[in-house]
DRENFISE-397350 format. One record per residue (C-alpha): y, x, z; residue in one letter. Coordinates in steps of 0.2 Angstrom, whole numbers, padded with zeros to 4 digits, always signed. Each point is the difference from the previous one (the first is absolute). Example, Ala and Ser with C-alpha at 12.3 -4.5 7.8 and 13.67 -1.06 7.14 Angstrom:
<recs>
-0022+0062+0039A+0017+0006-0003S
</recs>
This chain:
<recs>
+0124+0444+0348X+0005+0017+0004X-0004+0005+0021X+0005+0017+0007X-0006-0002+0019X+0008+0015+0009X-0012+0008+0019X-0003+0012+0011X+0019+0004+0007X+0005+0000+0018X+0008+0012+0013X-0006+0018-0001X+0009+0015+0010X+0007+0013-0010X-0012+0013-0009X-0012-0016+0001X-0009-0007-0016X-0002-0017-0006X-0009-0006-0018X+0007-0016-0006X-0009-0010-0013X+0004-0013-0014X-0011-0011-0005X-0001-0009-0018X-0001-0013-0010X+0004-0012-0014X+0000+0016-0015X-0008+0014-0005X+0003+0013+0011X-0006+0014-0007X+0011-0001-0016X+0016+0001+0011X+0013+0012+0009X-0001-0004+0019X+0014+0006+0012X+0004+0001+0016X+0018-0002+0004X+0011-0004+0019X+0012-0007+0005X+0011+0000+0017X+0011-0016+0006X+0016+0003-0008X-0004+0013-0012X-0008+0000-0018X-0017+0000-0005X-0006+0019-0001X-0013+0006-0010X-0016+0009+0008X-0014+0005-0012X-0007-0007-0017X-0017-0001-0006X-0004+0001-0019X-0015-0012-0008X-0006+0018-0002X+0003+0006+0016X+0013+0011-0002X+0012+0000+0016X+0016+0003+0004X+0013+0001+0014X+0016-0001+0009X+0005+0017+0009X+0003-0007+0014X-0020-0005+0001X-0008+0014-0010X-0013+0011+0008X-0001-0013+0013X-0006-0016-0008X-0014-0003-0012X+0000-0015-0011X-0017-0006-0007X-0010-0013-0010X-0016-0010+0001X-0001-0008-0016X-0018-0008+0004X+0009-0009+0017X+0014-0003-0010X+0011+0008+0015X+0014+0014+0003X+0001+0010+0013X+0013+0012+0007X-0005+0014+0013X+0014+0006+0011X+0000+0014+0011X+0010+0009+0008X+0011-0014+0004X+0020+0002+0005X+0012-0014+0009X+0009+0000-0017X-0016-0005-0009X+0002-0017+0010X-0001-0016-0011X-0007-0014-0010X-0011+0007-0012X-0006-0011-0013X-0009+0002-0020X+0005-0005-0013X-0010-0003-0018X+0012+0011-0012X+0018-0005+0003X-0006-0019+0002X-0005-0008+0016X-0003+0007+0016X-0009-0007+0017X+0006-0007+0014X+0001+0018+0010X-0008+0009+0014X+0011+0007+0014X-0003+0017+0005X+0012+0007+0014X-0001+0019+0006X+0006+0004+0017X-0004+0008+0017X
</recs>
C-alpha cells in the first residue's frame, strides 16, 4: 500500500521559513517523480515543485528562488524548504508520487 505522510506546516509570519516533509512507503521511492502541489478551499490544486528520480527540479513562478525541493532516497522521504514566505503562499501542501496519490496534507498558513 502506497503512504505519503505530509509534516512540519504551521503558522509562520511573513518572510518566515518552514520545511515540510513527506514521509514514504509502500514503493520504490527512488525510481519515481515526487511533487509538491497546494491547494486553497475553493480553488484548484496548484502545482509547486517536482523532483526527478534523478534529481532534477523544477518550479512554479510563483515559488522559484524561494522554495527548494529535495530528496532523500535512503529515508525514502521529500522535502520542500520554503523561505521567504508570502500571505498568498497560504495552503494545504501535500506530495504526490507522479501524478498518482497524494497524502493527507500539512497546513501551512502565513500571516502577521
Amino acid at each position: 500500500e502506497v503512504r505519503l505522510v505530509e509534516s512540519g506546516g504551521g503558522l509562520v509570519q511573513p518572510g518566515g521559513s518552514l520545511r515540510l516533509s513527506c514521509a514514504a512507503s509502500g514503493f520504490t521511492f527512488s525510481s519515481y517523480l515526487m511533487r509538491w502541489v497546494r491547494q486553497v478551499p475553493g480553488k484548484e490544486l496548484e502545482w509547486v515543485s517536482s523532483i526527478g528520480n534523478t534529481g532534477t527540479t523544477t518550479y512554479a513562478v510563483s515559488v522559484r528562488g524561494r522554495f527548494t525541493i529535495s530528496r532523500d532516497n535512503a529515508k525514502n522521504t521529500l522535502y520542500l524548504q520554503m523561505n521567504s514566505l508570502k500571505p498568498e503562499d497560504t495552503a494545504t501542501y501535500y506530495c504526490m508520487r507522479a501524478s498518482m496519490e497524494r497524502g493527507q496534507g500539512t497546513q501551512v498558513t502565513v500571516s502577521s
